[in-house]
Biopython code that builds the backbone (N, CA, C, O; Angstrom):
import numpy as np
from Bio.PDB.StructureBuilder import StructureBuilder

atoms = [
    (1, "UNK", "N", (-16.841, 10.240, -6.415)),
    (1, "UNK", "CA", (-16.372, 8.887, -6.595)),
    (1, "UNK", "C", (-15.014, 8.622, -5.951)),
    (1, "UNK", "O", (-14.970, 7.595, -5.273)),
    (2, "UNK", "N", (-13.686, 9.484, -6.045)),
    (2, "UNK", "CA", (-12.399, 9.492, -5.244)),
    (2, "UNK", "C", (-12.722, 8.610, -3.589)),
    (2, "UNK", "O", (-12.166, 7.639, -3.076)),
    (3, "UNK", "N", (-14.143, 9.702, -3.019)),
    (3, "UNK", "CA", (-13.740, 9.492, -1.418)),
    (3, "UNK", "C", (-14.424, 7.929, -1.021)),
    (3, "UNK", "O", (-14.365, 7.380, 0.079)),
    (4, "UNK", "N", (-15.089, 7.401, -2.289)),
    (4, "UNK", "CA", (-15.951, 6.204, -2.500)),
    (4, "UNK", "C", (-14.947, 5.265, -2.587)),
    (4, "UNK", "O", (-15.158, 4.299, -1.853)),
    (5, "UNK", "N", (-13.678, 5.197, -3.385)),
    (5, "UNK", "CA", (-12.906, 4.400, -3.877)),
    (5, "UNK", "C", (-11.980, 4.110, -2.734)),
    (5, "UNK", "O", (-11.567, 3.009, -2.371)),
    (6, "UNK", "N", (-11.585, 5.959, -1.951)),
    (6, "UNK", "CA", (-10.736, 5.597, -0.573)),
    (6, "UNK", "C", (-11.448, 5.251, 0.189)),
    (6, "UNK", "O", (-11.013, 5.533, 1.306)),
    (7, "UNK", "N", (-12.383, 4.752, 0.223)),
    (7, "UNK", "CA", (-13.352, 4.032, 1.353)),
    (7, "UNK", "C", (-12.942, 2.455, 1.159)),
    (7, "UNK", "O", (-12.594, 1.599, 1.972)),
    (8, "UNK", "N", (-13.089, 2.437, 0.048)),
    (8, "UNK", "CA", (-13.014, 0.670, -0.564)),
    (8, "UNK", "C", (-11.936, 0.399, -0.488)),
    (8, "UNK", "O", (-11.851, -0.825, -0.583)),
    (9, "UNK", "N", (-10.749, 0.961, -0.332)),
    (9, "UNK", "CA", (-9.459, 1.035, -0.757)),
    (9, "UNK", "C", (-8.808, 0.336, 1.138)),
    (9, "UNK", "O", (-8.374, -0.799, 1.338)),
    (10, "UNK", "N", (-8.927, 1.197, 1.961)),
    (10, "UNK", "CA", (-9.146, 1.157, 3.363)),
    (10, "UNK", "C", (-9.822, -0.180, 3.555)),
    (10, "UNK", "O", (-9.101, -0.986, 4.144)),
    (11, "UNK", "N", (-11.217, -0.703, 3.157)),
    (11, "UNK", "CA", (-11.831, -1.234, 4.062)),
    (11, "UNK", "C", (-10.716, -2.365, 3.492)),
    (11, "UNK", "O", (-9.895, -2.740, 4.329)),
    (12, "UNK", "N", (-10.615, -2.959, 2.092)),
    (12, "UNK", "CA", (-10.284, -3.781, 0.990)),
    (12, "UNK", "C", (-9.283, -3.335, 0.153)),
    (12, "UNK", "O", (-9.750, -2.534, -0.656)),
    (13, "UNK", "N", (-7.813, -3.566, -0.023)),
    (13, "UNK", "CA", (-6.912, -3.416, -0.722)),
    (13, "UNK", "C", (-7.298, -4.498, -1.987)),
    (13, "UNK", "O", (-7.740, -4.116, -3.071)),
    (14, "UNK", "N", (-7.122, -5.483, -1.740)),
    (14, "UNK", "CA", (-7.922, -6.630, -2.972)),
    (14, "UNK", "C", (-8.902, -6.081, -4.158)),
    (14, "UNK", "O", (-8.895, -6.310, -5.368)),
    (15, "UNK", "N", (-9.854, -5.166, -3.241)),
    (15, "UNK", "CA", (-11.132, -5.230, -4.189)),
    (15, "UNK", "C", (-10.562, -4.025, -4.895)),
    (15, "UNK", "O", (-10.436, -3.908, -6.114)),
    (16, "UNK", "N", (-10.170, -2.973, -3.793)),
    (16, "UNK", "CA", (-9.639, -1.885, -4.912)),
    (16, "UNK", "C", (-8.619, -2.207, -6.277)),
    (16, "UNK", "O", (-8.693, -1.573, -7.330)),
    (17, "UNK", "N", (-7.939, -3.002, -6.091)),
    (17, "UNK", "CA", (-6.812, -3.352, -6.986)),
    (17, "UNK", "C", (-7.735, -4.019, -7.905)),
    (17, "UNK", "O", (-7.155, -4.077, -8.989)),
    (18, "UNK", "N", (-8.362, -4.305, -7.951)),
    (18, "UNK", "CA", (-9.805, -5.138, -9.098)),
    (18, "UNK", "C", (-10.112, -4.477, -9.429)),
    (18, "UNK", "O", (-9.718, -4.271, -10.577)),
    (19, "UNK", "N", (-11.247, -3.304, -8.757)),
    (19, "UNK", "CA", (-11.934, -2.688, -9.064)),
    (19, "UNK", "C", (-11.316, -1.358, -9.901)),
    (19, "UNK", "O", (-12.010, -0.557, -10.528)),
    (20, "UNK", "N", (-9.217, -1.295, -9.702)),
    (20, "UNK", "CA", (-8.741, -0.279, -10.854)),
    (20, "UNK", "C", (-8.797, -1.263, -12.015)),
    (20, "UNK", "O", (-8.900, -0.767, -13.137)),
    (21, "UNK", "N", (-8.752, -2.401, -11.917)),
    (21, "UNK", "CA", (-8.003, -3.306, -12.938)),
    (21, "UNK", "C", (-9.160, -3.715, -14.077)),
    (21, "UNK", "O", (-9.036, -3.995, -15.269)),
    (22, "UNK", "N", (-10.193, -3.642, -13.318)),
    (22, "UNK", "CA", (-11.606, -4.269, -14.517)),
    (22, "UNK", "C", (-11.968, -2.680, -15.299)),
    (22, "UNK", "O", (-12.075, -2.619, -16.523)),
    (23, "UNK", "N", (-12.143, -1.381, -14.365)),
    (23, "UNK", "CA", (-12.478, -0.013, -15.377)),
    (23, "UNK", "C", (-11.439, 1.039, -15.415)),
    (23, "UNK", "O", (-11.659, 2.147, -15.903)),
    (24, "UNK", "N", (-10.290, 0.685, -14.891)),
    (24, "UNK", "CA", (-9.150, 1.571, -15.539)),
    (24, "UNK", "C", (-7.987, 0.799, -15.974)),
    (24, "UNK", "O", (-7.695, -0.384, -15.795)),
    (25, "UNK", "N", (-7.206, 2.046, -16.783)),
    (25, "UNK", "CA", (-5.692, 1.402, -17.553)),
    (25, "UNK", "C", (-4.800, 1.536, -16.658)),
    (25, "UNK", "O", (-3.785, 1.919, -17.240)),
    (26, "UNK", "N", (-4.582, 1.420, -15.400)),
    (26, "UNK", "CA", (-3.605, 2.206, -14.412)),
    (26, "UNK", "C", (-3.108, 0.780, -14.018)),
    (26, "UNK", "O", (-1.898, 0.642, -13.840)),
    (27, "UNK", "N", (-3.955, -0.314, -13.863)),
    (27, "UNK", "CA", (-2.731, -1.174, -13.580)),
    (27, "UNK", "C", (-1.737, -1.853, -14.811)),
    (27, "UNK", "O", (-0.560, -2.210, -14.780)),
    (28, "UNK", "N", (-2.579, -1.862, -15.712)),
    (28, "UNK", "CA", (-1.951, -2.519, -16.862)),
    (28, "UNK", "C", (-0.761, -1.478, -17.675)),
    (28, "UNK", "O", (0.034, -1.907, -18.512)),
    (29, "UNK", "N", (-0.845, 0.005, -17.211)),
    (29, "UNK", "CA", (0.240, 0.930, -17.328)),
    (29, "UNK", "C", (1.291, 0.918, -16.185)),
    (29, "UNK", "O", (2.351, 1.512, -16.385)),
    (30, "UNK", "N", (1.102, 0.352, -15.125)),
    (30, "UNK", "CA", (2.014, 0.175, -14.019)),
    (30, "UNK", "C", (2.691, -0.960, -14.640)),
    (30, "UNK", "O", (3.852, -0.818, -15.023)),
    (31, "UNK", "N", (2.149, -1.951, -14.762)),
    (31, "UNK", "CA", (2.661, -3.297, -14.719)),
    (31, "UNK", "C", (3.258, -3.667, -15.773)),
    (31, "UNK", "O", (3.357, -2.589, -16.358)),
    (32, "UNK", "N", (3.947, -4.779, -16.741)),
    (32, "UNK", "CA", (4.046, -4.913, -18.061)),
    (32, "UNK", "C", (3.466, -6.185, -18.521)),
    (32, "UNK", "O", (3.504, -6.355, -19.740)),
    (33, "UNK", "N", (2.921, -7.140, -17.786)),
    (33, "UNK", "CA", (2.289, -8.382, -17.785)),
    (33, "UNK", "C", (0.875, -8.340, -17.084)),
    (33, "UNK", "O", (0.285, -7.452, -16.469)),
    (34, "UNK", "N", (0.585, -9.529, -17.385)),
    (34, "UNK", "CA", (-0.435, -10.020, -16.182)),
    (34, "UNK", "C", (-0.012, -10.830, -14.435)),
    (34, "UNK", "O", (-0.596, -10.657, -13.366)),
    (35, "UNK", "N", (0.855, -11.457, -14.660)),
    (35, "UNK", "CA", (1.426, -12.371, -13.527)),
    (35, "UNK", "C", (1.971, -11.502, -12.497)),
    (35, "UNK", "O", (1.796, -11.823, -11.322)),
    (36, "UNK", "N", (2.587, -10.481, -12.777)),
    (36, "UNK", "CA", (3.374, -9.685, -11.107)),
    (36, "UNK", "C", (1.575, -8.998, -10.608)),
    (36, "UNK", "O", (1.256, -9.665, -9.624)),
    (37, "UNK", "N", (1.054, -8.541, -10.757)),
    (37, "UNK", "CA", (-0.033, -7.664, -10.501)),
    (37, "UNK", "C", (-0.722, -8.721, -9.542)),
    (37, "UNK", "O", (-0.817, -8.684, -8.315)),
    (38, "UNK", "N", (-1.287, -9.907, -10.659)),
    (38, "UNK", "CA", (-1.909, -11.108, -9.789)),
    (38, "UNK", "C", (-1.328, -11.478, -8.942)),
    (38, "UNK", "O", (-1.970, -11.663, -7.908)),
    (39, "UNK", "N", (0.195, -11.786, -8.921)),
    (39, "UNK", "CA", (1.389, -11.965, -7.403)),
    (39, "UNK", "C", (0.664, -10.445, -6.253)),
    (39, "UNK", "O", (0.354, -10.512, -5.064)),
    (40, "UNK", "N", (0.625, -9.734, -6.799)),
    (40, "UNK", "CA", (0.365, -8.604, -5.935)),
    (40, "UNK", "C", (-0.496, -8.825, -5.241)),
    (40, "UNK", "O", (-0.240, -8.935, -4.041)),
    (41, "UNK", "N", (-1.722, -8.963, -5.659)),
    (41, "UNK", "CA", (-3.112, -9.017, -5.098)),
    (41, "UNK", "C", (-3.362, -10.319, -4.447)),
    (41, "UNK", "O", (-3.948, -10.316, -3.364)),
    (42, "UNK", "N", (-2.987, -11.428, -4.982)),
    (42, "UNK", "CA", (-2.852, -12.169, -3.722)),
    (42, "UNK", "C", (-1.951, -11.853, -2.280)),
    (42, "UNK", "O", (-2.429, -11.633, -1.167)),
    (43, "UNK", "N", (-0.483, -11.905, -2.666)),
    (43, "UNK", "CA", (0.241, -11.797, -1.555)),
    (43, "UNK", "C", (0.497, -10.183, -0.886)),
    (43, "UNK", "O", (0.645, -9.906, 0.304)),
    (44, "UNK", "N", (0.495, -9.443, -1.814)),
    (44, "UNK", "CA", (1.192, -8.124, -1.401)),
    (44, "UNK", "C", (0.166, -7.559, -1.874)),
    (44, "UNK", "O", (0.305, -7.315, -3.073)),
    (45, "UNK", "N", (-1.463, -7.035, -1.160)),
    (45, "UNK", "CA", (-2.328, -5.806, -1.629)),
    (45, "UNK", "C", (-1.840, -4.922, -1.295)),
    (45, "UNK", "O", (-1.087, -4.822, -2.264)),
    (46, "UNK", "N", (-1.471, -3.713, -0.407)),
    (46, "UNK", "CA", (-1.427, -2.723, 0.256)),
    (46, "UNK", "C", (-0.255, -2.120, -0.794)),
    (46, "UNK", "O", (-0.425, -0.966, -1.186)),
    (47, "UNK", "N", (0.852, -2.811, -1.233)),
    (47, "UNK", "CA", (1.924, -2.535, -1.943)),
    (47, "UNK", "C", (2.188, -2.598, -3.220)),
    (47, "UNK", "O", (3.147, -2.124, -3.830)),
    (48, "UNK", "N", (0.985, -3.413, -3.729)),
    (48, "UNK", "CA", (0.260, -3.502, -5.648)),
    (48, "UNK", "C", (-0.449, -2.117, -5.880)),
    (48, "UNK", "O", (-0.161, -1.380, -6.824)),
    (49, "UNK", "N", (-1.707, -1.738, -4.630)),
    (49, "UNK", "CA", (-2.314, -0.930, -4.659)),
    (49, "UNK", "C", (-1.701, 0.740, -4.799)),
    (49, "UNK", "O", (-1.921, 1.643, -5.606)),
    (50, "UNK", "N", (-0.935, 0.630, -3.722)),
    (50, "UNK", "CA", (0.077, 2.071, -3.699)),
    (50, "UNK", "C", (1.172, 2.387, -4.688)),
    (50, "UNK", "O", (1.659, 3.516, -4.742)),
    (51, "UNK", "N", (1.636, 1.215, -5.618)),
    (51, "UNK", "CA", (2.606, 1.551, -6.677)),
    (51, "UNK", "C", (1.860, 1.355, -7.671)),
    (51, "UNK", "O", (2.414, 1.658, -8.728)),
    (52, "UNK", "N", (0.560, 0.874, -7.801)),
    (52, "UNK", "CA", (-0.914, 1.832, -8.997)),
    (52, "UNK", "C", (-1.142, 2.964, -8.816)),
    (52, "UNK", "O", (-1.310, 3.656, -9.820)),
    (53, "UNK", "N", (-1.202, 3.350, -7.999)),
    (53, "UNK", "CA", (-1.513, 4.673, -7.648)),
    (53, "UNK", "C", (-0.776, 6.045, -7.879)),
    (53, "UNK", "O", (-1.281, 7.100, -8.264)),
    (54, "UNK", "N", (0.487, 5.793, -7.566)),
    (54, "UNK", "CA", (1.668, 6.219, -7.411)),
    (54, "UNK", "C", (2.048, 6.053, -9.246)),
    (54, "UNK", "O", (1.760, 6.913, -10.078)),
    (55, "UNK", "N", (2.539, 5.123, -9.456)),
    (55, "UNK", "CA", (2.463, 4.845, -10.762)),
    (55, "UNK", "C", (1.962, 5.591, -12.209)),
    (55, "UNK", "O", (2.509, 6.401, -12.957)),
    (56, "UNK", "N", (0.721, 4.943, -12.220)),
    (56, "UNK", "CA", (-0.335, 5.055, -13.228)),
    (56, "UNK", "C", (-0.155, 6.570, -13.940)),
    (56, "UNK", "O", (0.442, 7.009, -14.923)),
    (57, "UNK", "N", (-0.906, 7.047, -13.014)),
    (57, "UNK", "CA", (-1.390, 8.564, -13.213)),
    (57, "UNK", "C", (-0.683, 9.539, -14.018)),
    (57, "UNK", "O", (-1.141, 10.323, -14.850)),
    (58, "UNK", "N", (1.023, 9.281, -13.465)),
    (58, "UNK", "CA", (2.265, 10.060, -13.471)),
    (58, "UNK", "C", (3.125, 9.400, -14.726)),
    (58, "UNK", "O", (3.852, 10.135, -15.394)),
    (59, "UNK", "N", (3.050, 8.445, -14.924)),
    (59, "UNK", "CA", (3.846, 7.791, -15.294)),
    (59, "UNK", "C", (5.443, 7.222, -15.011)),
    (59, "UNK", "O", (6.165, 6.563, -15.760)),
    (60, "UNK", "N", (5.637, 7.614, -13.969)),
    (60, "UNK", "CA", (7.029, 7.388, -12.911)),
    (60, "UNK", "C", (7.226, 7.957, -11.869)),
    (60, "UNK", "O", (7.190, 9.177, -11.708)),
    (61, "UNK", "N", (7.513, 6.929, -10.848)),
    (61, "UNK", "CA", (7.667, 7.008, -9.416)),
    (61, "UNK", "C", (8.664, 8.232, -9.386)),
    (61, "UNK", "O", (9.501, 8.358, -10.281)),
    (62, "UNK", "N", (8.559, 9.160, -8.310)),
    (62, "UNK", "CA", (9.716, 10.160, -7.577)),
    (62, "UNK", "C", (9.692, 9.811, -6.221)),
    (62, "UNK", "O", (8.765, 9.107, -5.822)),
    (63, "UNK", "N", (10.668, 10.235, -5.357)),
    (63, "UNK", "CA", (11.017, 10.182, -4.252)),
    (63, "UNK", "C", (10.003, 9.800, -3.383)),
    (63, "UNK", "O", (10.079, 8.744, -2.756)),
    (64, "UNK", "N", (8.589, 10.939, -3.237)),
    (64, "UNK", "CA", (7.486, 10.845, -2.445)),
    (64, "UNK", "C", (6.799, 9.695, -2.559)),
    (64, "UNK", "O", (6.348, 9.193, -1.529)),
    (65, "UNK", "N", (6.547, 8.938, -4.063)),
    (65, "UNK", "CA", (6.067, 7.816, -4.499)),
    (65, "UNK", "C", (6.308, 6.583, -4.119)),
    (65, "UNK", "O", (5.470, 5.710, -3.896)),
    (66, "UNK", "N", (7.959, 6.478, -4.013)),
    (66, "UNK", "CA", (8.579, 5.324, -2.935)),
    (66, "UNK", "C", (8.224, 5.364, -1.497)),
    (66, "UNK", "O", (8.230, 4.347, -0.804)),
    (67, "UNK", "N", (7.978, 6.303, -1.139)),
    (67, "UNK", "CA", (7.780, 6.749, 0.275)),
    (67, "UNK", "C", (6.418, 5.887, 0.629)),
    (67, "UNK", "O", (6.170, 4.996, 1.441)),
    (68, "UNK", "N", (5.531, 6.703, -0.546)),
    (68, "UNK", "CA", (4.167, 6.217, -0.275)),
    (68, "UNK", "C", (4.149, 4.097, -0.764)),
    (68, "UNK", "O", (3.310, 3.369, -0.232)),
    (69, "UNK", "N", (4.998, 3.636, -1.589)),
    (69, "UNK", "CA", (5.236, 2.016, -1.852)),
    (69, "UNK", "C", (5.771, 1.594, -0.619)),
    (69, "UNK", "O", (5.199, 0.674, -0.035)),
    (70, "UNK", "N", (6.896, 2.176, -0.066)),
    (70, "UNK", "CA", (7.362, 1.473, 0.855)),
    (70, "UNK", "C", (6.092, 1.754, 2.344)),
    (70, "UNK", "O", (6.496, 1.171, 3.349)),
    (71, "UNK", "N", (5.426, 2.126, 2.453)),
    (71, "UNK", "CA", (4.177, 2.523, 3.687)),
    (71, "UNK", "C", (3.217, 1.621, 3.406)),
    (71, "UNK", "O", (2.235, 1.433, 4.125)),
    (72, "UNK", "N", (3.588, 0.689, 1.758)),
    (72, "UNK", "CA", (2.646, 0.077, 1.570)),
    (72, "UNK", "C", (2.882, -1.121, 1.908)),
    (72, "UNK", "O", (1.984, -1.841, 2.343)),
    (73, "UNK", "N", (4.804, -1.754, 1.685)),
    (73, "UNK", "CA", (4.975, -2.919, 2.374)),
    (73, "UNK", "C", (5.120, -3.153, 3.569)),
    (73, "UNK", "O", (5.592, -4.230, 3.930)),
    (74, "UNK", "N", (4.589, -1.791, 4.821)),
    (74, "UNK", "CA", (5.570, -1.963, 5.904)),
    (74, "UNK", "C", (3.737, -2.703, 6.172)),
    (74, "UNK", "O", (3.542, -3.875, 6.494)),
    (75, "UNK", "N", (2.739, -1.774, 5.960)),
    (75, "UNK", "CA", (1.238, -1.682, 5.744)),
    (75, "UNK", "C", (1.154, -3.844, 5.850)),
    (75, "UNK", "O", (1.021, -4.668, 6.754)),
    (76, "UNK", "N", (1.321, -3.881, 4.402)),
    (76, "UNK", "CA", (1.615, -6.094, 4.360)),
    (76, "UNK", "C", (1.802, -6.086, 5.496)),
    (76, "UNK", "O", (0.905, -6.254, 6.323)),
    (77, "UNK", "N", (3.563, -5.797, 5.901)),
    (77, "UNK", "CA", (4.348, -6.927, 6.557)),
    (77, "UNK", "C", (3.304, -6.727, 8.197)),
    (77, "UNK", "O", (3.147, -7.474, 9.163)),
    (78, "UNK", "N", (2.891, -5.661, 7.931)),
    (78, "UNK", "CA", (2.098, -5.759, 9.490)),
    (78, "UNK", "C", (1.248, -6.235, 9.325)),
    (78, "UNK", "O", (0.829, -6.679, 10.394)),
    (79, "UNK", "N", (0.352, -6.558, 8.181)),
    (79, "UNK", "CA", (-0.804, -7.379, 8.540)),
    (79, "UNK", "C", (-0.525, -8.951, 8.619)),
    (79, "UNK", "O", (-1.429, -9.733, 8.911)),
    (80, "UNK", "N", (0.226, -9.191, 8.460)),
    (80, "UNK", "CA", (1.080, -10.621, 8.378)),
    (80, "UNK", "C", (1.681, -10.664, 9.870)),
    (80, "UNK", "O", (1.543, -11.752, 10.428)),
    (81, "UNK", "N", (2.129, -9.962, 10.379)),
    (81, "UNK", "CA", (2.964, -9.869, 11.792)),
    (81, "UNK", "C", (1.418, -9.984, 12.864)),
    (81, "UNK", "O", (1.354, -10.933, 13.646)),
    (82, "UNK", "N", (0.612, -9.275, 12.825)),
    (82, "UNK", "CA", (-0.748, -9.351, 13.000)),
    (82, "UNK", "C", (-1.498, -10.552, 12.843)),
    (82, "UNK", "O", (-2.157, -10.548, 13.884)),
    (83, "UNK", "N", (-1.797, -11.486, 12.273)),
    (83, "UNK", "CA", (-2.428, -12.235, 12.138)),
    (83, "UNK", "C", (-1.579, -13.777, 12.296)),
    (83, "UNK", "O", (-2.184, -14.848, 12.338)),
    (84, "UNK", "N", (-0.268, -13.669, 12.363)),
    (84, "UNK", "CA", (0.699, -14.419, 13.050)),
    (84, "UNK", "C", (0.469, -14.604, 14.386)),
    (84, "UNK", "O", (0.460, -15.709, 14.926)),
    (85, "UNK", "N", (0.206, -13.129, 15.163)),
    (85, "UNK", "CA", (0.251, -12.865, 16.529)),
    (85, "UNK", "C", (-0.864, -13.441, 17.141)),
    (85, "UNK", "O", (-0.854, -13.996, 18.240)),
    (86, "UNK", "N", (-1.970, -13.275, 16.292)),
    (86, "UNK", "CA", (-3.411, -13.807, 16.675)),
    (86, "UNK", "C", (-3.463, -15.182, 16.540)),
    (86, "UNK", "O", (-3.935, -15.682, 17.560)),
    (87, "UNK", "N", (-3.153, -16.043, 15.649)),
    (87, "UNK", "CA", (-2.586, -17.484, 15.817)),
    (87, "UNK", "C", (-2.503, -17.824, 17.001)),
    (87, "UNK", "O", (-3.339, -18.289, 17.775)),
    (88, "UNK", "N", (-0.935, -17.446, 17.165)),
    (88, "UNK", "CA", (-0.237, -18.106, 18.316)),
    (88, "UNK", "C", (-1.165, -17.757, 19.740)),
    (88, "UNK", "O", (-1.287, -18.514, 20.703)),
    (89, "UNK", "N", (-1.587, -16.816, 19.632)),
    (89, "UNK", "CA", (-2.390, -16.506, 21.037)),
    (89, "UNK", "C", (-3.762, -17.210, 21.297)),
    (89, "UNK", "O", (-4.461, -17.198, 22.310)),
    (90, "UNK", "N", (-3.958, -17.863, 20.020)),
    (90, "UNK", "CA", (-5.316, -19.089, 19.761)),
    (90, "UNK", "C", (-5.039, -20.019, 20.035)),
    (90, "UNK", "O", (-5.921, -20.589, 20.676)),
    (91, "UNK", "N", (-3.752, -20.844, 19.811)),
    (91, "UNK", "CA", (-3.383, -22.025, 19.701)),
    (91, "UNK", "C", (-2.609, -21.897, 21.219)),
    (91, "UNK", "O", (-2.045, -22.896, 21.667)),
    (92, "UNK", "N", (-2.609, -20.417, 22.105)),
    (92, "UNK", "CA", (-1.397, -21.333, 23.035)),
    (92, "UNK", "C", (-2.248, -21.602, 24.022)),
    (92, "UNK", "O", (-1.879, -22.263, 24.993)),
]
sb = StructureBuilder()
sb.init_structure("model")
sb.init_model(0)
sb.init_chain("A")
sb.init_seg("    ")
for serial, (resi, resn, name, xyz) in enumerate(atoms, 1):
    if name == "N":
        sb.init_residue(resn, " ", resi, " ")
    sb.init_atom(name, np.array(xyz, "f"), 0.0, 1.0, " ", f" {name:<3s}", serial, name[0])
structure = sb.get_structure()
């Protein structure tokens, strides 16, 4: 099931972050609400997903853990820089 989930995880950051959130406690042990998580998964998957992960399991981030969060916003900001790029090259 692991190499099933990093499949889904890869294709779909969204669905994975659901799919911890409907049959495991890992986001609702990351998080302390409902509202930042849902901020996550709309705007920021790649970086909700990796500080569940990171998170959950352990119960607190170490050094390597930030490493792996921050790979997760650089992960966003490029798909955003990406699909910016594809825009402008449509419209010019």
């Amino acid at each position: 099931m692991p190499c099933l989930f990093a499949l889904i995880a890869v294709l779909s950051p969204r669905l994975a972050i659901l799919l911890l959130w409907l049959f495991t406690p890992w986001v609702d042990g990351a998080f302390a609400g409902f509202f930042l998580p849902l901020l996550g998964l709309i705007f920021m998957p790649w970086t909700t997903l990796m500080y569940v992960l990171v998170d959950a399991p352990v119960g607190g981030i170490h050094v390597a853990g930030w490493i792996l969060v921050g790979l997760g916003v650089v992960l966003d900001l490029s798909s955003y820089a990406q699909s910016r790029a594809y825009r402008s090259q449509e419209f010019a």
